[in-house]
N, C-alpha and C positions, 0 to 999 in steps of 0.2 A: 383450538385444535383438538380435535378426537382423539380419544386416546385409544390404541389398538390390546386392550386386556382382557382377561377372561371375566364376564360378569361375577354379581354380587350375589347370585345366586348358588356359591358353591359357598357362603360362608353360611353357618349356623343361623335357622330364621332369630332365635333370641338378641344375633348380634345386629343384624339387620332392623331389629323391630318391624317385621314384617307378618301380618298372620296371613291364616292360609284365606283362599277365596272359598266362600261358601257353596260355587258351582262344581268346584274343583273336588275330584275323585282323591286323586292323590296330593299329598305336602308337595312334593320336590316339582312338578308341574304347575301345581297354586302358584308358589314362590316363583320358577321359571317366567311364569304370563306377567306376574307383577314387577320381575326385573327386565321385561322388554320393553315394556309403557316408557323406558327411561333411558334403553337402548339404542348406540345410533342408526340410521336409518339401514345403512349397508348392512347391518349385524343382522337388523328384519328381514330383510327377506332372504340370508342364508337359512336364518332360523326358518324361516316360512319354506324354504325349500324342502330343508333338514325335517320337519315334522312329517310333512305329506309323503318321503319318503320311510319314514319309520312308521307312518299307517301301515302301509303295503307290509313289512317287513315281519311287523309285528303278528302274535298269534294271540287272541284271546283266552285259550286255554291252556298258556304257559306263564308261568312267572321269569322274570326279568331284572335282574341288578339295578339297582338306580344309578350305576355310573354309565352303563352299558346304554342305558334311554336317554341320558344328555350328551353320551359322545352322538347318540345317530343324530340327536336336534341339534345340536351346539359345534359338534366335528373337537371341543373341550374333553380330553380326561382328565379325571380327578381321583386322587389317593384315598381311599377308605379306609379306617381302619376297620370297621362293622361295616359289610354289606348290605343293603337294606332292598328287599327283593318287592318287586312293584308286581300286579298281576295285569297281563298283557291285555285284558278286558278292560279293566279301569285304566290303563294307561290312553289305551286308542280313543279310548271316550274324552281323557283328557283332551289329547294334543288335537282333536276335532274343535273343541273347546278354545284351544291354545290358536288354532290359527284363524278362527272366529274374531277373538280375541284384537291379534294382530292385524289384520284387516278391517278392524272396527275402530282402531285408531290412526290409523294408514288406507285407505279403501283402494281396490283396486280403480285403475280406470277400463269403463266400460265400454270393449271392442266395438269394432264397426259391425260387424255377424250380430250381435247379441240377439236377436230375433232369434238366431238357429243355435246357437251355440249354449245361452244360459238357458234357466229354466228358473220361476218361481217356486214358490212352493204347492200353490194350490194347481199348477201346470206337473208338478211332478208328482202329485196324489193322484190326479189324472190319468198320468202314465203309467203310474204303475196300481191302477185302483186300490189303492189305501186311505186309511185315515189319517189326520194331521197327528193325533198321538202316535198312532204307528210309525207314520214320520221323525215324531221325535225320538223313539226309541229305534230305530235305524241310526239315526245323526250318530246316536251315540256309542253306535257298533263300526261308524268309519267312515258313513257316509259324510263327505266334507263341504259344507258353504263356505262363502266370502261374501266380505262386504264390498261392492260397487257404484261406484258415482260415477257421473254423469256430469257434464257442463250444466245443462239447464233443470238439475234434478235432485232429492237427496239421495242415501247413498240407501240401498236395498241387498236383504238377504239374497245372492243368488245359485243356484246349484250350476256347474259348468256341464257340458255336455260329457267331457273324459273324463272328471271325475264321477258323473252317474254311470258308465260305463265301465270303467274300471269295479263300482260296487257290484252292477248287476255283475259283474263277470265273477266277483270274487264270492259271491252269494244269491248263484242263482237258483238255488233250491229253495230258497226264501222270498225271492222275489217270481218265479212260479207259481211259487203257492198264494204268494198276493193275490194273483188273478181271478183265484175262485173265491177271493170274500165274499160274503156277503152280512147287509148290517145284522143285528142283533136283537130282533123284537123283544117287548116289554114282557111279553107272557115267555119267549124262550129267556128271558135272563132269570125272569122267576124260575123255572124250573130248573135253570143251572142250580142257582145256591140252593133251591129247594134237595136236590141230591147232592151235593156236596154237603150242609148238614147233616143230611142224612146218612150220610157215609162215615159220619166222623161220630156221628150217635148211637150208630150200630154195629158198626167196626173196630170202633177204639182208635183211628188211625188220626193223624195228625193232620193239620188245614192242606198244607204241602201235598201231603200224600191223597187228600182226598180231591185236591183241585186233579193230580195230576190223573186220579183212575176215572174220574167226569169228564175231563179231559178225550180221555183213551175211546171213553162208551161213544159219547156223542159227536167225534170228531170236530170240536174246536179247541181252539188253542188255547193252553192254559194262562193265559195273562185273559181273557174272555172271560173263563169260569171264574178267574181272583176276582177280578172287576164286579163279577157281578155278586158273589158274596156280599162285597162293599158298597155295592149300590142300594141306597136307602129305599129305592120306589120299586126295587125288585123285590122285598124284603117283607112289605104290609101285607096284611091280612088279605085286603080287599082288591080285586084289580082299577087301576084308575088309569083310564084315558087322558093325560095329561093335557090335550088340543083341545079336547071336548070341555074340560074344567075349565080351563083358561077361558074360550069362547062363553062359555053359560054366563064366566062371573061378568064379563066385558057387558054381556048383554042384560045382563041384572037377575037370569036366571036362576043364577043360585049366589046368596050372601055371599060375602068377602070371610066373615068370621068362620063359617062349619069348612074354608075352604085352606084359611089360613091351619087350622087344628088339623087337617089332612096331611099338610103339609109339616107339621112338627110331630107329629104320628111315623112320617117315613124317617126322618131322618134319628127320634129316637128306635125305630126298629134296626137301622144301622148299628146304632151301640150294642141292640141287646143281641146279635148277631156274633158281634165279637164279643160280648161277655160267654153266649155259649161254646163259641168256640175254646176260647179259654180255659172254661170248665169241661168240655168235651176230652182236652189233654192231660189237664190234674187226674177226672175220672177215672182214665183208664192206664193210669201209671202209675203200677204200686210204687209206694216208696219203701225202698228196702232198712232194716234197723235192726239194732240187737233188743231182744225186748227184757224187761227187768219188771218181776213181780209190783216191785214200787212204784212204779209207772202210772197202776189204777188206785194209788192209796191217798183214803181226801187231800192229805195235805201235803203230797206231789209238789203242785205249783210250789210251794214256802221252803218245803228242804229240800230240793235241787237247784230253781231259780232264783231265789235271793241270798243264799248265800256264796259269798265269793271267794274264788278258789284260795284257800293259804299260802301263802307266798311263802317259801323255801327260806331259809338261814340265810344270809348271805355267805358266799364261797367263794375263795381264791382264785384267781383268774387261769383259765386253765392255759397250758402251753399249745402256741399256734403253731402250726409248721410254717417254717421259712418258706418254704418251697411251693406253697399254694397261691394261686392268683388272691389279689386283695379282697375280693367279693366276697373267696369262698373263708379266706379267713376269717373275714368279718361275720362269719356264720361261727365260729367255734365262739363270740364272746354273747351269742343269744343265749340267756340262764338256760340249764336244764329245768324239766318240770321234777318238781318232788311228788313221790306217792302219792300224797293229798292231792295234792292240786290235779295229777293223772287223770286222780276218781272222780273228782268234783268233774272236770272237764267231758270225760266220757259220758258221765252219766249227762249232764246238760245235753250234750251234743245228741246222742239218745230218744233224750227223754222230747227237745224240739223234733223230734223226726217222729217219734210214736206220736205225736198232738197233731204232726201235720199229716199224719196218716189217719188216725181217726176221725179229722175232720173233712178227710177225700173221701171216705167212704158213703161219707150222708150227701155227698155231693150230686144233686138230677142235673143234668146241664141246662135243658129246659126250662127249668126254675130258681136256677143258682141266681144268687145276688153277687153282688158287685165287690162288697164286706167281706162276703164269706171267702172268693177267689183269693183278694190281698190281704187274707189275716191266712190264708194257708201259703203264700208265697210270702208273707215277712216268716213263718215261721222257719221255713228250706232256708233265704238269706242267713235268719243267724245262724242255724247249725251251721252254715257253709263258713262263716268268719269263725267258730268253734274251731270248726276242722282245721281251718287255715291256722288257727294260733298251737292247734297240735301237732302241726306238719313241719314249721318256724322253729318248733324248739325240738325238734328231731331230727334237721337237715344234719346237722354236723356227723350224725350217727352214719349217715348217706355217704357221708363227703371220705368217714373213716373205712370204712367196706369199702370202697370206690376204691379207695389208695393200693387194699391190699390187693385187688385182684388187677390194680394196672400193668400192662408190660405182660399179661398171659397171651396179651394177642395184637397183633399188631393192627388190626381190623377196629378195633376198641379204645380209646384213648380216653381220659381222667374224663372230659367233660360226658362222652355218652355213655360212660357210666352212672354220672350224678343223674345223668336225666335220665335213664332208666330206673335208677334207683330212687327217684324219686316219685315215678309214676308208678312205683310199687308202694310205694309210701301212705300215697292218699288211697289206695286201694285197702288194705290192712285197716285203715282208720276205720272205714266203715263195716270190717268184720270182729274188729276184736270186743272181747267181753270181758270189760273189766271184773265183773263177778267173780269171775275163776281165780281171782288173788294175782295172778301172771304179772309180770313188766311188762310193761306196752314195749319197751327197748328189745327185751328177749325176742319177741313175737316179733317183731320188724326185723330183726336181726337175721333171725331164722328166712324170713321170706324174699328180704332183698339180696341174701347171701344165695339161697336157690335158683332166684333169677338172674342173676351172673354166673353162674356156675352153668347154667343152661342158654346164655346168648355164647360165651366163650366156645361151649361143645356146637354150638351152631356155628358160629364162624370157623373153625375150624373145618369143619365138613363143609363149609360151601366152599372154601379155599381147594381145599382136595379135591371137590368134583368139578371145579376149573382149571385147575393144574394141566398146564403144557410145559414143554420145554421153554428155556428162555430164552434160546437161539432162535424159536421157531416165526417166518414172519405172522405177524397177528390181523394185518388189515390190509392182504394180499387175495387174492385167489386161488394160490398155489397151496398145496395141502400145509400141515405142521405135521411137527414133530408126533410122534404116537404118544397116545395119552394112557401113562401104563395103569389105571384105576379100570380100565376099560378090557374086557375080552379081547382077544387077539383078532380074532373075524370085526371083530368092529371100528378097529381101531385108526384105519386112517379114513377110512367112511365118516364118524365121527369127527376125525379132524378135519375133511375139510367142510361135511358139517358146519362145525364150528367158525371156523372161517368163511364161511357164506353169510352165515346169522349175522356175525357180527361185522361186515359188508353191509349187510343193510338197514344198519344202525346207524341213527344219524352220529354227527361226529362228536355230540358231546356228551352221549352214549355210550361210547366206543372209547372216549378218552376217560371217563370216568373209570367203565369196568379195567380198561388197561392199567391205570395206577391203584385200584382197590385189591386189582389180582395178582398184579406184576407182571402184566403181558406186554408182548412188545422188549422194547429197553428199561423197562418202568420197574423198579423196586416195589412190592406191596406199603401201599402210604395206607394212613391213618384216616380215617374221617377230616381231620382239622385238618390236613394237609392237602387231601383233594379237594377239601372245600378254599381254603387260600389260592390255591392253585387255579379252578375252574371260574372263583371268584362269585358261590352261590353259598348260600348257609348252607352247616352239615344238616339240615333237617331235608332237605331238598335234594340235597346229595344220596342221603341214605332212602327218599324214595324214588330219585333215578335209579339207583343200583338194584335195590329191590325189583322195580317194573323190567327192569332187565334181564335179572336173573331168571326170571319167569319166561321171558320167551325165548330164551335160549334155554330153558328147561324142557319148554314145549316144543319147540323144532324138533330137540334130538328125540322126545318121545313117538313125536307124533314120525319119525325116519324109521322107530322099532328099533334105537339107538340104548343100548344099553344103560340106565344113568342111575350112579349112587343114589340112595335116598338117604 
């Protein structure tokens, strides 16, 4: 008898013994498709229902709760304590993935229509003149196949006529522009990567940045220009006719051996492609560092890097605050560093960053080797675990500043203090000079106390230049209350204003700034509170609130609306 429970997919994969599929974008989908294989039938095709419906729903350039993406597939919630935020692009790519999947171990049976109704795949390149990669990379934007069988046949990839209709309709400025493809000759893909190098040797700019401005010039798409970077036969010195070679050698025209060397020719010019690129990015990215006369003295290497830092007296365990989460406590019994050890550490840290700087500067891209790239990129790694091991023994410093300016604002709570205070943290690393005799403590002290002193005087002001009454309705039509920060001539113009902007905010927009400001019936809550609440991390939270604050900044500007700065 079947048993009517929530799969096994809401348990931990360690408990399961389940790893993720190597097709799969996301864990919680991987694990999803591998607890269906197992699932009984009825469960698949709600699931199968449940996915195709959270294609549509879903947005690619939004992140999404992973309880939120198995209630739409599964109609299951489930208790979190950590949210774990999926992004709506790899989602859809999944659950495309996820009902392939499900159909491939279940196939549909194939209608009486199929003639009009399904489409193959080289019947839907057809249609919409593209290429089978182009193809694939649609699949993976939502466009959705199934598998179907047949009595007298096996079972085939097929596209349904409403789900191709359903994509063109939800992307049809993509599948328009399908129409004018056209392919890609050997001598234009040369000249792609021939300017895109060349953009990135003259410009300083990055692969990204130079696929995207060849791009712009020549009017094709930048997955066109990457491609052709990548392509080894676009890349050789010489142009070769590939149908021409092939034919000569069939026909005894030209040897097999000068034809086979042609051909390990193209695809080492692929590597040295991307070795330029590589060194095209080192090149032109200074590395920043504090510099120290001792830096150019012969025997640098020996008294900086082989000796190791002095390990401190051992010291009393210091008193933890009860009242800290376990993590953060577990940070107050990382040793302090002693003066010695400071010095030794800065200056290594330093002294790696001056070596990987002066060996960027001899750097040609043109002729960098291969050596010279990954002895300047192990050099960056270790300063980078340097820094980290100075960042480690400094946090608690973070966590004690954090405490005293908690409760200044209700907008601010202990954790986005530690994580502000922490991204001040590794910033300081890389300006302080130990030369000067200073504490590294002092100097971090000083800075991360400045910058809480100056997010507090920010929140404050943004509080004030939202302030309405708290009677007033907030997600009405009807004006609010007058907003007294504001001129008397402006003041109910302003509010309803206000009340317009924030109308045409979607709702979880609008529920955000309501509990961050106190609008509506809503208390001013904290970060951690509207993020429990909305059930998104506060990092996500704090930049809805932000993209927010800005267009209701710019409404009222752009109305000639009076607005604090």
């Amino acid at each position: 008898m079947e048993e009517d429970r929530a799969p096994a997919f809401f348990m931990p994969a360690e408990l399961t013994g389940v790893s993720a599929m190597r097709d799969f974008r996301t864990e919680v989908l991987s694990q999803l498709a591998h607890e269906l294989t197992i699932a009984p039938a009825r469960h698949r095709e709600r699931y199968f229902r449940g996915a195709r419906q959270a294609i549509e729903l879903l947005q690619p350039d939004r992140d999404y709760p992973r309880s939120f993406i198995l209630f739409q597939v599964t109609g299951y919630r489930t208790r979190q304590t950590v949210e774990i935020e999926v992004s709506g692009g790899d989602a859809i790519a999944d659950l495309v993935l996820l009902i392939e999947s499900l159909t491939l171990d279940t196939p549909l049976p194939t209608p009486d229509d199929a003639a009009e109704t399904l489409l193959d795949a080289v019947g839907l390149c057809s249609r919409w003149n593209i290429s089978s990669r182009t193809l694939d990379r649609w699949r993976a934007s939502g466009l959705v196949a199934c598998w179907y069988a047949a009595a007298d046949a096996p079972a085939r990839l097929l596209f349904s006529l409403d789900d191709v209709q359903r994509f063109e309709k939800r992307h049809a400025h993509r599948v328009q522009r399908a129409a004018q493809f056209r392919p890609v000759t050997d001598d234009e893909r040369r000249e792609l990567a021939r300017l895109a190098l060349a953009a990135m040797a003259a410009e300083g700019c990055s692969l990204s940045e130079a696929v995207r401005r060849v791009a712009e010039r020549t009017g094709r798409a930048p997955e066109t220009v990457r491609l052709a970077v990548h392509k080894s036969r676009a890349l050789i010195g010489a142009a070769r006719d590939s149908d021409a070679s092939t034919d000569g050698w069939c026909d005894g025209a030209e040897p097999a051996a000068p034809l086979a060397q042609r051909y390990r020719e193209a695809r080492g010019a692929e590597r040295t492609a991307l070795l330029q690129a590589r060194a095209a990015e080192l090149a032109h990215a200074p590395i920043r560092y504090v510099f120290a006369p001792e830096f150019d003295h012969p025997n640098a290497e020996r008294l900086i890097m082989t000796d190791p830092p002095a390990r401190a007296a051992s010291s009393p365990q210091p008193n933890v605050p009860a009242d800290l989460p376990a993590y953060v406590r577990e940070l107050f019994r990382t040793p302090l560093l002693s003066a010695e050890e400071e010095r030794t550490l800065f200056r290594r840290y330093n002294y790696l960053l001056h070596k990987a700087e002066q060996s960027r500067r001899l750097i040609d891209p043109p002729t960098a080797t291969e050596a010279t790239i990954e002895h300047i990129e192990s050099l960056l790694e270790q300063a980078a675990a340097v820094k980290q091991h100075i960042a480690q023994a400094n946090l608690r410093l973070v966590v004690s500043i954090a405490r005293r300016h908690q409760g200044h604002t209700a907008r601010l709570d202990l954790y986005d203090l530690i994580g502000e205070g922490n991204l001040i943290l590794m910033r300081v690393i890389e300006t302080f000079d130990v030369s000067r005799g200073n504490k590294f403590s002092t100097y971090a002290t000083w800075a991360v106390t400045r910058q809480f002193t100056r997010l507090v005087a920010e929140s404050w002001r943004d509080c004030e230049r939202l302030h309405v009454d708290a009677d007033a309705p907030c997600f009405t039509a009807e004006p609010a209350a007058p907003v007294e920060s504001m001129p008397d001539a402006d003041e109910s113009r302003a509010a309803r204003l206000l009340q317009t902007v924030l109308a045409d905010l979607d709702p979880r927009e609008r529920d955000i700034v309501a509990r961050r400001f106190g609008l509506s019936d809503y208390q001013p809550q904290s970060l951690a509170q509207v993020s429990e609440a909305v059930h998104l991390s506060r990092e996500r939270v704090r930049q809805i609130e932000k993209r927010t604050l800005s267009k209701l900044r710019q409404a009222l500007i752009l109305h000639d609306v009076a607005v604090p700065v």
